[in-house]
PDB file with SEQRES, HELIX, SHEET and CRYST1 records, atoms N, CA, C and O in Angstrom:
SEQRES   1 A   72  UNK UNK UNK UNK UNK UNK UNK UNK UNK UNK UNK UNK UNK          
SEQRES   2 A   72  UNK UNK UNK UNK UNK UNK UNK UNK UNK UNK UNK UNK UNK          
SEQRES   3 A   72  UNK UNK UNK UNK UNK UNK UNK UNK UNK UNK UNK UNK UNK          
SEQRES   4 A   72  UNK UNK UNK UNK UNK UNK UNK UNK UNK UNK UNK UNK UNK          
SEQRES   5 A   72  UNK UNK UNK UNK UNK UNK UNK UNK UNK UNK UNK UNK UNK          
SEQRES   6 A   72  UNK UNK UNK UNK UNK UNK UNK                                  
HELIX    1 AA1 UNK A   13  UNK A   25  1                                  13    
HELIX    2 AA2 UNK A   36  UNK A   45  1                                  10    
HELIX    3 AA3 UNK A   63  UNK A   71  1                                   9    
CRYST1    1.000    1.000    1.000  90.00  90.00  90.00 P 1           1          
ATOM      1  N   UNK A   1       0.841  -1.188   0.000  1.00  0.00           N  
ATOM      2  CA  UNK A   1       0.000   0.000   0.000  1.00  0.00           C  
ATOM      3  C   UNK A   1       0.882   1.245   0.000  1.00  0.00           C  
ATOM      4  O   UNK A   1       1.913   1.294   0.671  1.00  0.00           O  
ATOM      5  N   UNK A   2       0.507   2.132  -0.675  1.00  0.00           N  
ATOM      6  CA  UNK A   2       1.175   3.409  -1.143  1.00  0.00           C  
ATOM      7  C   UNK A   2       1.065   4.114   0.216  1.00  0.00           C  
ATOM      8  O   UNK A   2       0.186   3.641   0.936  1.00  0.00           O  
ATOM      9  N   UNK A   3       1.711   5.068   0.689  1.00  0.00           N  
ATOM     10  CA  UNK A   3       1.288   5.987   1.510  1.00  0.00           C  
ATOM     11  C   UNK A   3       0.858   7.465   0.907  1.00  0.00           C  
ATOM     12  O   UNK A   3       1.822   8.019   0.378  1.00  0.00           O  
ATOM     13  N   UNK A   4      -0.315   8.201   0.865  1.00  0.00           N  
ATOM     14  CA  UNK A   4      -0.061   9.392   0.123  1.00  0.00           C  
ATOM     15  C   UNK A   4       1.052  10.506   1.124  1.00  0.00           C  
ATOM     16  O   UNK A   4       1.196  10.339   2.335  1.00  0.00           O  
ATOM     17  N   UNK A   5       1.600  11.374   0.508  1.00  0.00           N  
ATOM     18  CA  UNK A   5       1.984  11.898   1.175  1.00  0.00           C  
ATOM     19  C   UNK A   5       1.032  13.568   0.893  1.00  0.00           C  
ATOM     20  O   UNK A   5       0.629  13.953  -0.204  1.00  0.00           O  
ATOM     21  N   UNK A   6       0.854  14.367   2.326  1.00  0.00           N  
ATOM     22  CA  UNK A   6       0.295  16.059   2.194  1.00  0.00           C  
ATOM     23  C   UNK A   6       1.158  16.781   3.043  1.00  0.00           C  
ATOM     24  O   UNK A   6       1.832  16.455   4.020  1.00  0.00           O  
ATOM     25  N   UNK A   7       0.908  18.250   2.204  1.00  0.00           N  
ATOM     26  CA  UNK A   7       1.480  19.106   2.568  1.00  0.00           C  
ATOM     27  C   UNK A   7       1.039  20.130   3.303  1.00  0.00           C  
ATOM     28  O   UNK A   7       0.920  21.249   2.804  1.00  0.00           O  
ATOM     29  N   UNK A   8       0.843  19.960   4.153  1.00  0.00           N  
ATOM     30  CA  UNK A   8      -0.254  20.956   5.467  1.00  0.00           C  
ATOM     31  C   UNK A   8       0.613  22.651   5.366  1.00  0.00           C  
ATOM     32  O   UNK A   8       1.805  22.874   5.576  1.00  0.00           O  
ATOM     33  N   UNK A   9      -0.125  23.323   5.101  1.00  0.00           N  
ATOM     34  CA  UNK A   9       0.773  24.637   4.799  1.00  0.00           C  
ATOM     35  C   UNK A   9      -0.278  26.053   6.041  1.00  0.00           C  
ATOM     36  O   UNK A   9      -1.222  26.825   5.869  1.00  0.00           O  
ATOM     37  N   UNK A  10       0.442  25.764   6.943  1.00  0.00           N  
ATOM     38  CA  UNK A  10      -0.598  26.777   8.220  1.00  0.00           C  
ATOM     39  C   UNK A  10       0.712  27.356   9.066  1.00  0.00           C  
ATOM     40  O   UNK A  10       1.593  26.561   9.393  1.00  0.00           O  
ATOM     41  N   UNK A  11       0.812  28.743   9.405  1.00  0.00           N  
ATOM     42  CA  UNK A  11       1.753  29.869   9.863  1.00  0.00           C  
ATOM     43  C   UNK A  11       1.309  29.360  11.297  1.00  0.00           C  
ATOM     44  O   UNK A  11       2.271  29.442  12.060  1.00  0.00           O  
ATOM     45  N   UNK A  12       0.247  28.895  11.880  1.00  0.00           N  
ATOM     46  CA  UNK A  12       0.011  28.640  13.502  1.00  0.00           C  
ATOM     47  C   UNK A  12       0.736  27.645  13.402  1.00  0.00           C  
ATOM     48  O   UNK A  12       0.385  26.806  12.571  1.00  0.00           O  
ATOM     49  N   UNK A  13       2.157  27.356  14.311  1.00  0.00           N  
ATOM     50  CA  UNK A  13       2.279  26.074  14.509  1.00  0.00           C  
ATOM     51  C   UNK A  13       1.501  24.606  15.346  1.00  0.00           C  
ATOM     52  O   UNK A  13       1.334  23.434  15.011  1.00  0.00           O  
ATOM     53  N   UNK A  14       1.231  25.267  16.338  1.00  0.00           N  
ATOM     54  CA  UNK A  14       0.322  24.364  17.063  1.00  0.00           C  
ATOM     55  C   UNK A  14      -0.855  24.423  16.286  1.00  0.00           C  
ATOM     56  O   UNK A  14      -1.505  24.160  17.298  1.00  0.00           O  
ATOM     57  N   UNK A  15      -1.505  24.501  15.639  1.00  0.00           N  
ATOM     58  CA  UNK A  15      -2.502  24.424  14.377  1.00  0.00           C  
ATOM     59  C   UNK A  15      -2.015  23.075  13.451  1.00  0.00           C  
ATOM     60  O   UNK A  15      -2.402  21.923  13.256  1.00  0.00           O  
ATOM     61  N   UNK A  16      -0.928  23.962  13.015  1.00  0.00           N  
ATOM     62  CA  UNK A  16      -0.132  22.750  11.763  1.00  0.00           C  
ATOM     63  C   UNK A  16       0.022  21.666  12.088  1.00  0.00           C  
ATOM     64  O   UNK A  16      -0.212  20.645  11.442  1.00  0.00           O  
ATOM     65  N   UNK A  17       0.812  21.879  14.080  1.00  0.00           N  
ATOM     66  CA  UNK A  17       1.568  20.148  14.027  1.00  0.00           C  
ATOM     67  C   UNK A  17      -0.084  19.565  14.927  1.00  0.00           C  
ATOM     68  O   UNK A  17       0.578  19.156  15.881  1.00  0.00           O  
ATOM     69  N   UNK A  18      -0.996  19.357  15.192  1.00  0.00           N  
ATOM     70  CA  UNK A  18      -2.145  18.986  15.319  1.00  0.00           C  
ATOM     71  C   UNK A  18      -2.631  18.524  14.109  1.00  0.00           C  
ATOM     72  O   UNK A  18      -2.717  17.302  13.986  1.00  0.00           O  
ATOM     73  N   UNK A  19      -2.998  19.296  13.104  1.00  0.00           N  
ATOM     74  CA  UNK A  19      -3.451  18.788  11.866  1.00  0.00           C  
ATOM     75  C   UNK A  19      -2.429  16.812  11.776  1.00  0.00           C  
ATOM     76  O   UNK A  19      -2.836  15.658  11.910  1.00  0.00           O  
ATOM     77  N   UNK A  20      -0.686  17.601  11.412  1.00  0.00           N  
ATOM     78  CA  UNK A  20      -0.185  16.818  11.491  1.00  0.00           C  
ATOM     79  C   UNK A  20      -0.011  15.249  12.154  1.00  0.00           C  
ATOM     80  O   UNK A  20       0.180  14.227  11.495  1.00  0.00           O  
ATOM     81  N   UNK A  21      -0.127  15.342  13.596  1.00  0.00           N  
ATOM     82  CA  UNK A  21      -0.384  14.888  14.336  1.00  0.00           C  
ATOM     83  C   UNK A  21      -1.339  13.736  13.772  1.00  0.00           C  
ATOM     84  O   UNK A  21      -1.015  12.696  13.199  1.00  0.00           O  
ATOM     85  N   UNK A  22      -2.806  14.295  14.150  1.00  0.00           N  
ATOM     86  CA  UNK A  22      -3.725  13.619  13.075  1.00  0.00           C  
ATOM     87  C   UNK A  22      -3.779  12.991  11.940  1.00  0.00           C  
ATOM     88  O   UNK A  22      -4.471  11.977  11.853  1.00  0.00           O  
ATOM     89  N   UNK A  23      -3.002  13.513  10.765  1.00  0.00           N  
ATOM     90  CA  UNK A  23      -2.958  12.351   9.540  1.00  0.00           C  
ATOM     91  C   UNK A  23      -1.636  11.411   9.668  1.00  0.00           C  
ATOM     92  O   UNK A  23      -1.515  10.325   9.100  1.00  0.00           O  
ATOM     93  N   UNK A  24      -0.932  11.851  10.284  1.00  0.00           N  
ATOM     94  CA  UNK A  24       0.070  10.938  10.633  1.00  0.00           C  
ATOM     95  C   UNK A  24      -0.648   9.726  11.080  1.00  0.00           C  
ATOM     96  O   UNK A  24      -0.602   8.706  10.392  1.00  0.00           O  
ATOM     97  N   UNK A  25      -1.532   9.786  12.563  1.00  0.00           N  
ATOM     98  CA  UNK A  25      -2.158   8.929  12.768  1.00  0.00           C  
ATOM     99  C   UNK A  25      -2.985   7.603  11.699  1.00  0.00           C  
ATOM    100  O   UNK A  25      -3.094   6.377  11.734  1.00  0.00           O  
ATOM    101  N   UNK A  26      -3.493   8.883  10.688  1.00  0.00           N  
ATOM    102  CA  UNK A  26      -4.146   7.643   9.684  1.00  0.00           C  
ATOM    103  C   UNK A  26      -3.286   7.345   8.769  1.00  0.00           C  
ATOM    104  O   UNK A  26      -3.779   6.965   7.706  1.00  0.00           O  
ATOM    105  N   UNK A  27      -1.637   7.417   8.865  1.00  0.00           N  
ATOM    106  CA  UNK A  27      -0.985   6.802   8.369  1.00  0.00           C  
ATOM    107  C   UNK A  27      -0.139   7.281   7.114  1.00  0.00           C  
ATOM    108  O   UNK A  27       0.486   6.584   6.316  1.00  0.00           O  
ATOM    109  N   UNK A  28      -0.296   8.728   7.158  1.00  0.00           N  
ATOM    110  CA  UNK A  28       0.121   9.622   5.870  1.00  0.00           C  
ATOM    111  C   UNK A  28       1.368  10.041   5.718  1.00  0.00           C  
ATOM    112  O   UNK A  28       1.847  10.332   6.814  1.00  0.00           O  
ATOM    113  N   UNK A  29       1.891  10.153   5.091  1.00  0.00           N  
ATOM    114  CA  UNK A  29       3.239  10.885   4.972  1.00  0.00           C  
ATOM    115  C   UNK A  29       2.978  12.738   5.821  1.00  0.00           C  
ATOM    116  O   UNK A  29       1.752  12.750   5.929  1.00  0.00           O  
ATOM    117  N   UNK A  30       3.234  13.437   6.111  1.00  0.00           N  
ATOM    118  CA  UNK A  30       3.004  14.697   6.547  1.00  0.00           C  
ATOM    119  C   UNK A  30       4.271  15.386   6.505  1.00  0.00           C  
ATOM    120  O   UNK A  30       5.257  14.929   7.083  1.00  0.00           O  
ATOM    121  N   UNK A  31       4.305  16.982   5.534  1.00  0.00           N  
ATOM    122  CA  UNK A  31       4.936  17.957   5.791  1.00  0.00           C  
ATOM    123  C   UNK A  31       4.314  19.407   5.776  1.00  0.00           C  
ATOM    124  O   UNK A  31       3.212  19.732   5.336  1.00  0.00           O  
ATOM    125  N   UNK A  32       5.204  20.142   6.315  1.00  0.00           N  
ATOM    126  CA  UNK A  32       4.360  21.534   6.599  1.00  0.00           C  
ATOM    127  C   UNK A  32       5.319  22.648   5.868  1.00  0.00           C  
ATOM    128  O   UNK A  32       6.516  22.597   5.585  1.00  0.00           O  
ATOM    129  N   UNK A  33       4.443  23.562   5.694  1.00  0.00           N  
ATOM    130  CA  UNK A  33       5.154  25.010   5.137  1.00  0.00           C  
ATOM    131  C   UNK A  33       4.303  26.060   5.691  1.00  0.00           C  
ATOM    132  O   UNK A  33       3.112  26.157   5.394  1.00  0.00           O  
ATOM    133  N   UNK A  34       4.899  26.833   6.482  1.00  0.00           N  
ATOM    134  CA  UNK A  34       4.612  28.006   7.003  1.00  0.00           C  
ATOM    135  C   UNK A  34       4.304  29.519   5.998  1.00  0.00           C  
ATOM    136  O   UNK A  34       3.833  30.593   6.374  1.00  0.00           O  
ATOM    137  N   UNK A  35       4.548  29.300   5.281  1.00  0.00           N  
ATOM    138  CA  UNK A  35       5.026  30.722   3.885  1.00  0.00           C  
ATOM    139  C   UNK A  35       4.747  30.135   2.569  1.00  0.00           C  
ATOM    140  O   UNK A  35       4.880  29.024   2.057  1.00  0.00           O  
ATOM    141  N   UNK A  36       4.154  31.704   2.080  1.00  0.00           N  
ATOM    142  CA  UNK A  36       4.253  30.892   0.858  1.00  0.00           C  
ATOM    143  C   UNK A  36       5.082  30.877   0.050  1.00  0.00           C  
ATOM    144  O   UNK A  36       4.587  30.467  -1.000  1.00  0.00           O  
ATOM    145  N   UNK A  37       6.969  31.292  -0.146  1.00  0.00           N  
ATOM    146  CA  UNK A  37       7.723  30.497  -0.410  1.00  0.00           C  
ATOM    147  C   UNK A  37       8.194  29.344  -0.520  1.00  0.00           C  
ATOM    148  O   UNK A  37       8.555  28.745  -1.533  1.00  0.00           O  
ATOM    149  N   UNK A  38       8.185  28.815   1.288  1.00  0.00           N  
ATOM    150  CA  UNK A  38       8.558  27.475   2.042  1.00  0.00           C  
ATOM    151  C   UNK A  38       7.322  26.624   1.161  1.00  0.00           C  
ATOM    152  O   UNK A  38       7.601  25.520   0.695  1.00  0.00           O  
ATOM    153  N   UNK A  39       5.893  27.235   0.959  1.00  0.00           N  
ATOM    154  CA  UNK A  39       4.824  25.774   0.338  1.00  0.00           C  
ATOM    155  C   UNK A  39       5.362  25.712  -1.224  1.00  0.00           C  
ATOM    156  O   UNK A  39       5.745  24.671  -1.759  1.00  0.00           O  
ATOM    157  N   UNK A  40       5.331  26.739  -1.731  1.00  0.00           N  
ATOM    158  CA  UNK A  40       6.119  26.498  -3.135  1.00  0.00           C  
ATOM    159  C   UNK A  40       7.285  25.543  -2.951  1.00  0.00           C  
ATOM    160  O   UNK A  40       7.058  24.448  -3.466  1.00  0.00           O  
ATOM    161  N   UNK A  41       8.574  25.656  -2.310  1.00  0.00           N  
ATOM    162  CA  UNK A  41       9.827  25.312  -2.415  1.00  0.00           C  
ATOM    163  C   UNK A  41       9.276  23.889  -2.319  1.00  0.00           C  
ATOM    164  O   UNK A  41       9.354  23.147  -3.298  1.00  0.00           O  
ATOM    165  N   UNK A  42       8.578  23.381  -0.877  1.00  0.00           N  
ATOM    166  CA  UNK A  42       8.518  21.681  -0.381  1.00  0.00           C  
ATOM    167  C   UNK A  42       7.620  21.428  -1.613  1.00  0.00           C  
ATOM    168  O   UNK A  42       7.937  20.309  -2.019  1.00  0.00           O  
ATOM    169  N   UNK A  43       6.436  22.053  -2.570  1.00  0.00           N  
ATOM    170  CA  UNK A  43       5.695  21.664  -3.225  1.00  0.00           C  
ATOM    171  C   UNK A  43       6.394  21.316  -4.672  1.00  0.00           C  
ATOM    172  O   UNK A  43       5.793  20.436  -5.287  1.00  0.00           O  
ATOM    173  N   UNK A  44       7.401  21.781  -5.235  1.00  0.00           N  
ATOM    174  CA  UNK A  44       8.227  21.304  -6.343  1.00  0.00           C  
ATOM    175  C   UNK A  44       9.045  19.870  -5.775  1.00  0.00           C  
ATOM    176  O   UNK A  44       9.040  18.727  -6.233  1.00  0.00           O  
ATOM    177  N   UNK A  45       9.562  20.308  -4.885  1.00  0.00           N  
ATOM    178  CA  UNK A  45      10.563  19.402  -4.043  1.00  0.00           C  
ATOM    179  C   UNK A  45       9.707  17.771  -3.878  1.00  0.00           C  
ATOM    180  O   UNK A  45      10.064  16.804  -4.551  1.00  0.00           O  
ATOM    181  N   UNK A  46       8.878  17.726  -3.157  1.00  0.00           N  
ATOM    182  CA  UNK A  46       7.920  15.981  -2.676  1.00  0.00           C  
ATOM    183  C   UNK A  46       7.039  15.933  -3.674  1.00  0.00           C  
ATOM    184  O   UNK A  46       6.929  14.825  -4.199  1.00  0.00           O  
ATOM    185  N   UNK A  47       6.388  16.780  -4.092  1.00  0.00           N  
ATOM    186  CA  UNK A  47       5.449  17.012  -5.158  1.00  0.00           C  
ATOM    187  C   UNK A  47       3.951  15.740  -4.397  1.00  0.00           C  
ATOM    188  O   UNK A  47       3.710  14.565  -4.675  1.00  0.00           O  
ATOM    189  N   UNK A  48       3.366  16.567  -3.553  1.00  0.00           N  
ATOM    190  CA  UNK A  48       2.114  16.105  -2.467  1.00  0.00           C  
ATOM    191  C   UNK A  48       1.204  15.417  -3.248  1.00  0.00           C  
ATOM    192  O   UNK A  48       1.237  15.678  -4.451  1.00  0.00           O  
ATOM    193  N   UNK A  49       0.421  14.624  -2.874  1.00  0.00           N  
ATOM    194  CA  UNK A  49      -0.442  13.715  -3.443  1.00  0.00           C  
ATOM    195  C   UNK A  49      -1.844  15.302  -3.000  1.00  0.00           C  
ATOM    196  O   UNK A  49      -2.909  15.392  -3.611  1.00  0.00           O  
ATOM    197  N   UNK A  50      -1.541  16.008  -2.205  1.00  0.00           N  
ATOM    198  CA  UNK A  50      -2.683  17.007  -1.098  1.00  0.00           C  
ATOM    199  C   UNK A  50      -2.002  18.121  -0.822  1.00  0.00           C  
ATOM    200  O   UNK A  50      -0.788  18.318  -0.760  1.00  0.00           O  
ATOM    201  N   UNK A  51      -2.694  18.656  -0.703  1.00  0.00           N  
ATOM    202  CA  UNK A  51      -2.015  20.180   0.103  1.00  0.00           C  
ATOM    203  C   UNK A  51      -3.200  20.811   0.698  1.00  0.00           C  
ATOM    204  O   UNK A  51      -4.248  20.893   0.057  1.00  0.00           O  
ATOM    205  N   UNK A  52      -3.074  21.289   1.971  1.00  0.00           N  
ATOM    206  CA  UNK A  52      -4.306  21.848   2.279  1.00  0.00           C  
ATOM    207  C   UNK A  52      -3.397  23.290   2.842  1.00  0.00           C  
ATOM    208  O   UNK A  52      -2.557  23.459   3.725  1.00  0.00           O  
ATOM    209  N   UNK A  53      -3.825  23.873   2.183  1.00  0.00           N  
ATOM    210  CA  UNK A  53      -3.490  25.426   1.963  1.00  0.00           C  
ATOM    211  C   UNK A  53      -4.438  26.167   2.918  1.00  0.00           C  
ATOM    212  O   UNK A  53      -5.653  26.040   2.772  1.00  0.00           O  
ATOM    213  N   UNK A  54      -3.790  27.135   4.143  1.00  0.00           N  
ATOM    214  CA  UNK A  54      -4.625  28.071   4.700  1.00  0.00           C  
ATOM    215  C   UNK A  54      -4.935  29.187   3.974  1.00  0.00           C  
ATOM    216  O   UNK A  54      -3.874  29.290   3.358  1.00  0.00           O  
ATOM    217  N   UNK A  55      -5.599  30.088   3.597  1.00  0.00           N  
ATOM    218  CA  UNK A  55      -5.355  31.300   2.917  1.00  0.00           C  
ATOM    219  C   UNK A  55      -4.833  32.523   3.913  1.00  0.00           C  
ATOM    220  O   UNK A  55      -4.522  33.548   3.308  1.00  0.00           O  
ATOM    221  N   UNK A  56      -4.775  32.537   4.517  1.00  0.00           N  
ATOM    222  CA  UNK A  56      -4.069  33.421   5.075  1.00  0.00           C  
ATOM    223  C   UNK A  56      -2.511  33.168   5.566  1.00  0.00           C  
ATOM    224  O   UNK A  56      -2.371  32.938   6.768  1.00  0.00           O  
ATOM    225  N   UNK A  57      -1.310  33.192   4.722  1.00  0.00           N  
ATOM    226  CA  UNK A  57      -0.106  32.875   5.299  1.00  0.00           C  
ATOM    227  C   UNK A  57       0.965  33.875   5.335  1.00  0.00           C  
ATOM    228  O   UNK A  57       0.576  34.845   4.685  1.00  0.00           O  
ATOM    229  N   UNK A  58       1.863  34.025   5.695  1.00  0.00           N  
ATOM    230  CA  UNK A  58       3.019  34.308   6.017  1.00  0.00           C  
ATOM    231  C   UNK A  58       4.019  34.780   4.215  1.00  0.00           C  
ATOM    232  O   UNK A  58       4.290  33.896   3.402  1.00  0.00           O  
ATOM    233  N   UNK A  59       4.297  35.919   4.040  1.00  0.00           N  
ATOM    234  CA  UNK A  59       5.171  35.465   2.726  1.00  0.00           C  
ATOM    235  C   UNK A  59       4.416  36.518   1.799  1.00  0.00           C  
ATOM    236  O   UNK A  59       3.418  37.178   2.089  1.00  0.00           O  
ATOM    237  N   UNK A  60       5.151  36.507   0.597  1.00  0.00           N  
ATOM    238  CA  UNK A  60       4.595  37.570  -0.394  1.00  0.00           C  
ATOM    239  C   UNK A  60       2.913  37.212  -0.873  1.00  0.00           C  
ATOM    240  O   UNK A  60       2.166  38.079  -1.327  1.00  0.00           O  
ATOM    241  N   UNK A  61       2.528  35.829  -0.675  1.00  0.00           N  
ATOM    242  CA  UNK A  61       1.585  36.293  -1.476  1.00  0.00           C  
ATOM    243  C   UNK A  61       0.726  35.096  -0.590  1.00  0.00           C  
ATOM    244  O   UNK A  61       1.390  34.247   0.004  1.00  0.00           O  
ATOM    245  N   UNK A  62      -0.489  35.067  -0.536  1.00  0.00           N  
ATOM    246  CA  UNK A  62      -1.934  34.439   0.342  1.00  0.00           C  
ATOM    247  C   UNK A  62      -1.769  33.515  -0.455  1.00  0.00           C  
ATOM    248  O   UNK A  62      -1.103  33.578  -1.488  1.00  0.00           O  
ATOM    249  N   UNK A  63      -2.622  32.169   0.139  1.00  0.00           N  
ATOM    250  CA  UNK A  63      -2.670  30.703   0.225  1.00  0.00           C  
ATOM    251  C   UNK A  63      -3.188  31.005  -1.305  1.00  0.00           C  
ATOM    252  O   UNK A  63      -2.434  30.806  -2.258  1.00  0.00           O  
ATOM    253  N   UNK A  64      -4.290  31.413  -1.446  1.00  0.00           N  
ATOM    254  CA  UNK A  64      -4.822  31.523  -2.795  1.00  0.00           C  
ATOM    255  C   UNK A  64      -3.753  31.818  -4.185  1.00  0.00           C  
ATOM    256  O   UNK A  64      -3.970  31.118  -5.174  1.00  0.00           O  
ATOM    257  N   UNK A  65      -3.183  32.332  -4.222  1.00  0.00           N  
ATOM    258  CA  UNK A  65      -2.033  33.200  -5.110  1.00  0.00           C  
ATOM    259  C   UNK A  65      -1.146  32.064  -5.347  1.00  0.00           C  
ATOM    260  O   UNK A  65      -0.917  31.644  -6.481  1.00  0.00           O  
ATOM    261  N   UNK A  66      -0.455  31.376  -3.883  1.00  0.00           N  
ATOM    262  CA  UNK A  66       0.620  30.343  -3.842  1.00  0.00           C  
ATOM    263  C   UNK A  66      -0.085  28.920  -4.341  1.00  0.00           C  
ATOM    264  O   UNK A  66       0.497  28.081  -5.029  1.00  0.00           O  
ATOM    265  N   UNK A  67      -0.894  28.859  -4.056  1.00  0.00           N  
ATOM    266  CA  UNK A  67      -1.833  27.861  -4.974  1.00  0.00           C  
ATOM    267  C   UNK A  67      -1.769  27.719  -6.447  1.00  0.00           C  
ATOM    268  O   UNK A  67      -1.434  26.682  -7.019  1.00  0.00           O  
ATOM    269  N   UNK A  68      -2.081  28.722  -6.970  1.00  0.00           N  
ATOM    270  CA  UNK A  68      -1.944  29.271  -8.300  1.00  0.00           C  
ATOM    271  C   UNK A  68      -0.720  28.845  -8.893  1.00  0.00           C  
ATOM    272  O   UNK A  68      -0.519  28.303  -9.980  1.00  0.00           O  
ATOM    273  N   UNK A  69       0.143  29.221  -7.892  1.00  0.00           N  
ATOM    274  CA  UNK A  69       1.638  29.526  -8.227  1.00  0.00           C  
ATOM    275  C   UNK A  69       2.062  27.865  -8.287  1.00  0.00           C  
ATOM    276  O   UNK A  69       2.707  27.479  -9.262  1.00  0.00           O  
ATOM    277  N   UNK A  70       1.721  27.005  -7.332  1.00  0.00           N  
ATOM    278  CA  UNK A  70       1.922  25.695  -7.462  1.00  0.00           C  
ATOM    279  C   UNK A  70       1.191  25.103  -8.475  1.00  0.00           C  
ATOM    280  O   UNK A  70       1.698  24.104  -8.985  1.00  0.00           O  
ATOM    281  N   UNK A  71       0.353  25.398  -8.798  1.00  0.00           N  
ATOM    282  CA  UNK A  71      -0.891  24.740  -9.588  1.00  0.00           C  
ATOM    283  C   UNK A  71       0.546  25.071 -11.268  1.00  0.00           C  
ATOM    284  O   UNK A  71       0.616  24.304 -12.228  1.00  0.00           O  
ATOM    285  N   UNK A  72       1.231  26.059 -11.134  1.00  0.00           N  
ATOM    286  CA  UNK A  72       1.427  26.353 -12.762  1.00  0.00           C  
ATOM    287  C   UNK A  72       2.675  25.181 -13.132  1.00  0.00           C  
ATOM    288  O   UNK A  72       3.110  25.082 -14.279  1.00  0.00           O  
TER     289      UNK A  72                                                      
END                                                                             
């Protein structure tokens, strides 16, 4: 069985590593990015089966924008 791996991208840490916490539990691969540099950089880099993007982050440009920006 595959593991998927996601990319939890939330500036609260105790937010993030909870999320984390949690899919770890059901068995997921889990990484985090605080910025939306850091979600770009890990998002070329592992290339996530998921990403759950906050819109409000840290960095030049909102979850929405860095989305975009990964999506291209």
């Amino acid at each position: 069985m595959t593991r998927n791996k996601i990319l939890v991208v939330e500036d609260d840490f105790i937010t993030a590593m909870e999320i984390r916490r949690l899919l770890e539990s059901y068995g997921y691969y889990c990484y985090s990015a605080s910025s939306s540099d850091d979600a770009f950089e890990q998002a070329v880099e592992i290339k996530p089966d998921l990403i759950l993007m906050d819109v409000k982050i840290r960095g030049k440009d909102d979850g929405i924008k860095t989305t975009k920006r990964i999506k291209k």
